[in-house]
C-alpha positions in Angstrom: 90.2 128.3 116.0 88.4 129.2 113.2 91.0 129.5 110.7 92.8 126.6 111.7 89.1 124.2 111.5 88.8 125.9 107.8 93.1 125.0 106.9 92.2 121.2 108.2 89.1 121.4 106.2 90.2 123.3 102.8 93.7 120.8 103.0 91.2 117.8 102.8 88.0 118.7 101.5 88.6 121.4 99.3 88.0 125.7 99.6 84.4 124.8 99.4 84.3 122.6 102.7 85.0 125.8 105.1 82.5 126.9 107.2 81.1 130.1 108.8 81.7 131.7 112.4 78.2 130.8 113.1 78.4 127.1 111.9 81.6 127.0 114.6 79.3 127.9 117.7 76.6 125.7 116.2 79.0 122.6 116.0 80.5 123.6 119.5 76.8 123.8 121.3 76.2 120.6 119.3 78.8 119.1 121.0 78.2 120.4 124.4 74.6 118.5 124.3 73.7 115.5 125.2 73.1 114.5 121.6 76.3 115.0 120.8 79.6 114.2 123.5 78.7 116.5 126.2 81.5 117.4 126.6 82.9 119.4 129.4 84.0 122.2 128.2 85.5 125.9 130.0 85.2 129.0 128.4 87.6 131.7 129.4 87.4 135.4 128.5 90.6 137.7 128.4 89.0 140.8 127.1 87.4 140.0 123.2 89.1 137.0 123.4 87.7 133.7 124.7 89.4 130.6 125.0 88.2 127.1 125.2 89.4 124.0 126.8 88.0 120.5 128.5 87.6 121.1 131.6 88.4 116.9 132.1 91.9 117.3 130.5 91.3 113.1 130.3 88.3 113.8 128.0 87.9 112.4 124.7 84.9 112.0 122.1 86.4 108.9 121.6 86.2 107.7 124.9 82.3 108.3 124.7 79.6 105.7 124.6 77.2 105.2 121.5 74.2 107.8 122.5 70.3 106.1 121.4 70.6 107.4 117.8 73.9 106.2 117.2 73.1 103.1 118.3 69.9 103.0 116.3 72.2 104.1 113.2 74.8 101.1 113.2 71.9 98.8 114.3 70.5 99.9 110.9 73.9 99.5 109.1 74.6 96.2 110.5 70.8 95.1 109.4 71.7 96.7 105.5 75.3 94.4 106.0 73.5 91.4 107.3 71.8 91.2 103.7 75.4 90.2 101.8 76.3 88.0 104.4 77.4 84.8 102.1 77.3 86.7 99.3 80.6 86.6 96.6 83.0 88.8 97.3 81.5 89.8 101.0 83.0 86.6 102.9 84.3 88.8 105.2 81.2 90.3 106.4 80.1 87.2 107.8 82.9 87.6 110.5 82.3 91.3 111.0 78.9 91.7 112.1 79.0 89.3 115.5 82.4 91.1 116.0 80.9 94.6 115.7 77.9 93.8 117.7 80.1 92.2 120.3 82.4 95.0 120.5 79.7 98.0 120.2 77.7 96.1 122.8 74.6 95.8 120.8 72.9 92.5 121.8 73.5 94.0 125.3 75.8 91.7 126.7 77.3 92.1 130.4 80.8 90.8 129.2 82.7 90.2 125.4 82.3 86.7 124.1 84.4 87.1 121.3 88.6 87.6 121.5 90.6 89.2 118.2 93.9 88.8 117.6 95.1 92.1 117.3 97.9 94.5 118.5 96.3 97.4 119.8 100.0 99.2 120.8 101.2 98.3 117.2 103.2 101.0 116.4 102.3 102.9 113.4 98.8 102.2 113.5 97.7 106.1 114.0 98.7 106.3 110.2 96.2 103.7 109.3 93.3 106.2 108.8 95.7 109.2 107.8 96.7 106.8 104.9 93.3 105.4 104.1 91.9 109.2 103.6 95.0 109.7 101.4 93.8 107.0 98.8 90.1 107.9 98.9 91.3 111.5 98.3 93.8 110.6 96.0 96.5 112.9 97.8 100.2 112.4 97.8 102.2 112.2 100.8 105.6 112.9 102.1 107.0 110.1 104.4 109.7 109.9 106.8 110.5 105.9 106.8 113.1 103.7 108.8 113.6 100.6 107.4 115.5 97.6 109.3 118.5 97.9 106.7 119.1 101.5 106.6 121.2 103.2 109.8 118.6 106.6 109.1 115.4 107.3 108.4 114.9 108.7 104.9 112.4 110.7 103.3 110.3 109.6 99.6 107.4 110.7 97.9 104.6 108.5 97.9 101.2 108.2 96.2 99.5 105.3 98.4 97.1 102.8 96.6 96.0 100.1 98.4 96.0 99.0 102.6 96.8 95.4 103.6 97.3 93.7 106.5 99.4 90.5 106.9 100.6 88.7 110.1 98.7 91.2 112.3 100.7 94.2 110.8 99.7 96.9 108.2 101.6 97.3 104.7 100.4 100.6 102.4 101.9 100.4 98.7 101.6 102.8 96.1 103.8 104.5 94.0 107.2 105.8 94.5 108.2 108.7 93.1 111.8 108.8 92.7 112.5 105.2 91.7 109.5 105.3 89.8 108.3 102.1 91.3 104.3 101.6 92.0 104.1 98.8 93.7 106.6 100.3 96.6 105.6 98.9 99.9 105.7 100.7 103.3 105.2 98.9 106.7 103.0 101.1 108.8 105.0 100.3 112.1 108.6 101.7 110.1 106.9 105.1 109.1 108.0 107.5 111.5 106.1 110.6 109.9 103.5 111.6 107.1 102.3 115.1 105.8 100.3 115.6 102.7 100.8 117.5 100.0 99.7 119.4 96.9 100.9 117.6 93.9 99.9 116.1 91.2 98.3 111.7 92.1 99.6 109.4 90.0 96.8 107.0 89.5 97.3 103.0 88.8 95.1 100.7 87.1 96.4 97.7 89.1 94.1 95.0 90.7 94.9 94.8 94.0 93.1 91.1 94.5 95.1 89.7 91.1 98.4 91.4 92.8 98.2 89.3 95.7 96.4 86.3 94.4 99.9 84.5 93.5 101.8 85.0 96.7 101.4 84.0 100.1 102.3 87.5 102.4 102.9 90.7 101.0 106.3 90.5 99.0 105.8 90.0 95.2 109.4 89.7 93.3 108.6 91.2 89.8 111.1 89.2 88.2 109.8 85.9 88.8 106.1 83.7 87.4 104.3 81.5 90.2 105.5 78.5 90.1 104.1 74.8 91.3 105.2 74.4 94.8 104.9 70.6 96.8 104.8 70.1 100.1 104.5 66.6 102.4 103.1 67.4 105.9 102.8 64.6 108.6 99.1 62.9 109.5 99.4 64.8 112.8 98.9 68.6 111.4 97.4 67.9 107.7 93.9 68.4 109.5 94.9 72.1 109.9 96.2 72.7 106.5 93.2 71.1 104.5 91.0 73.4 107.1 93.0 76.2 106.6 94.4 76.5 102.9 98.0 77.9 102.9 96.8 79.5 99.5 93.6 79.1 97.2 95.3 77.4 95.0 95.8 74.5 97.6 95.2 70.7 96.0 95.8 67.5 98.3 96.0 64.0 98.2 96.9 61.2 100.7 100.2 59.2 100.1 101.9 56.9 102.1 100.4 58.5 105.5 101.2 61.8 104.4 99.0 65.2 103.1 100.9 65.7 100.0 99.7 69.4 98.9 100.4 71.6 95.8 100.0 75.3 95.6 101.1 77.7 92.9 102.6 81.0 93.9 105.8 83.1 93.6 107.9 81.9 96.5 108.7 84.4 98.9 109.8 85.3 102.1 106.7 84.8 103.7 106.2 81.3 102.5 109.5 80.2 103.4 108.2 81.5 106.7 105.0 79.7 106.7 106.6 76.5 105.8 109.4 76.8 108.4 106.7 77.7 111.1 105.5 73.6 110.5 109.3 72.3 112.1 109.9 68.9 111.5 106.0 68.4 110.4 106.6 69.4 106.7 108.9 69.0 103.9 109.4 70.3 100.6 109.3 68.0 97.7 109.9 70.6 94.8 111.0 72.9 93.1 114.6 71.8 94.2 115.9 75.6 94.6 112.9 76.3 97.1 114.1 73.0 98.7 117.8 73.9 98.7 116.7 77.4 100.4 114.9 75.8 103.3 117.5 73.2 103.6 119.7 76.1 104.2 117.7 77.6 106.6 116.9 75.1 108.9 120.9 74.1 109.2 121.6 77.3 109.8 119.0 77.9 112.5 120.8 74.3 114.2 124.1 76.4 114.4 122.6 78.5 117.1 122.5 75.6 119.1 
């Protein structure tokens, strides 16, 4: 148990991180008490040996409720959060906090009051926190990955950069070795394995925000500059896109009882998508090649019936 607590912690941490037989027993007691998991645990002797195992083989730490100090540790976090709540560049935190305290159960209510839209049985979403500690650490990976065009999985080298989630599903990009390509993106629900290795990262000096900032979605075509994009959408839903910007860039004006909006961004499959999503409520004024696409797509969605 020992050696394979130190591989797990050398492979991640470093030689340094490994720890003593002593330390091992300490954690393990640690764990037993009530301050830690309590965990049920069996110990087993066969001669020298002893073995260990949950005695619950339904047990989990994860499973666990917040013990007092834990509590009293968030609590504290969420009070050090609450300060940048408004703040630039910490929008988000405003929506975290009521979420966290909902979920962790901390104004001690009998029942959740707040619903996420999330999909808890997305697959792929175990490597989420594999592949955030591979860009802290700045470790390369090896990943097995089906895509939808491919009839087998294949294998790539991948330094991953950045995590983003779109549409309720995760992306990871970062740099791909063979086609020398570091803006590769990965969806986290096609990667079928990942294992880490030992070479060499190859850092980026992107910015992630200023990457994204001129598309709607994920997909970013290199070859192509943003581009001023007009849209008409009917009285009936232009309450919900001027309340809910299709993209910062968004600018609006009434005309002739319609929301006539303007956004610039690379057009991509996403915002065709967006747009589409609107049916017979929108239509696309310009450029005439974005028109011409949708135009295509809509009469070839009226074949299927």
């Amino acid at each position: 148990m020992l050696d394979e607590i130190n591989k797990a912690l050398e492979e991640y941490n470093g030689p340094e991180s490994k720890i003593k037989r002593r330390q091992l027993f300490d954690d393990i007691k640690f764990m037993e008490s009530e301050q830690g998991w309590s965990i049920p645990l069996d110990k087993r002797r066969d001669g020298r040996k002893v073995y260990y195992q949950y005695s619950d083989s339904e047990f989990s730490i994860s499973n666990q409720p917040l013990n007092e100090s834990e509590v009293s540790q968030i609590e504290a976090a969420i009070s050090v959060l609450s300060r940048f709540a408004g703040a630039p560049q910490f929008e988000a935190v405003q929506e975290m906090i009521p979420v966290l305290k909902d979920r962790l159960g901390l104004d001690h209510q009998a029942k959740e009051v707040i619903g996420l839209e999330s999909n808890i049985d997305l697959r792929g979403i175990d490597y989420l926190s594999q592949l955030y500690d591979a860009i802290i650490n700045e470790r390369v990976l090896i990943v097995k990955y089906q895509d939808f065009k491919s009839d087998e999985p294949f294998i790539l080298i991948f330094h991953p950069y950045y995590l983003k989630q779109y549409n309720n599903r995760w992306f990871v990009f970062g740099f791909n070795e063979e086609l020398n390509i570091p803006t590769w993106n990965l969806a986290l629900d096609r990667i079928e394995s990942i294992e880490a290795t030992r070479r060499k990262y190859q850092f980026t000096d992107i910015d992630w925000n200023e990457y994204f900032y001129d598309i709607v979605g994920v997909t970013r075509y290199q070859d192509k500059e943003p581009e001023s994009i007009v849209l008409d959408f009917t009285k009936d839903v232009a309450p919900y896109v001027e309340t809910k910007p299709i993209h910062p860039t968004q600018k609006s004006k009434w005309t002739d009882a319609q929301l006539r909006v303007t956004i610039n961004v690379i057009p991509n499959y996403e915002l065709m998508s967006m747009i589409l999503s609107f049916g017979e409520k929108v239509k696309v004024i310009s450029p005439q090649d974005f028109k011409d696409q949708i135009l295509n797509r809509i009469k070839s969605a009226s074949y299927q019936y």
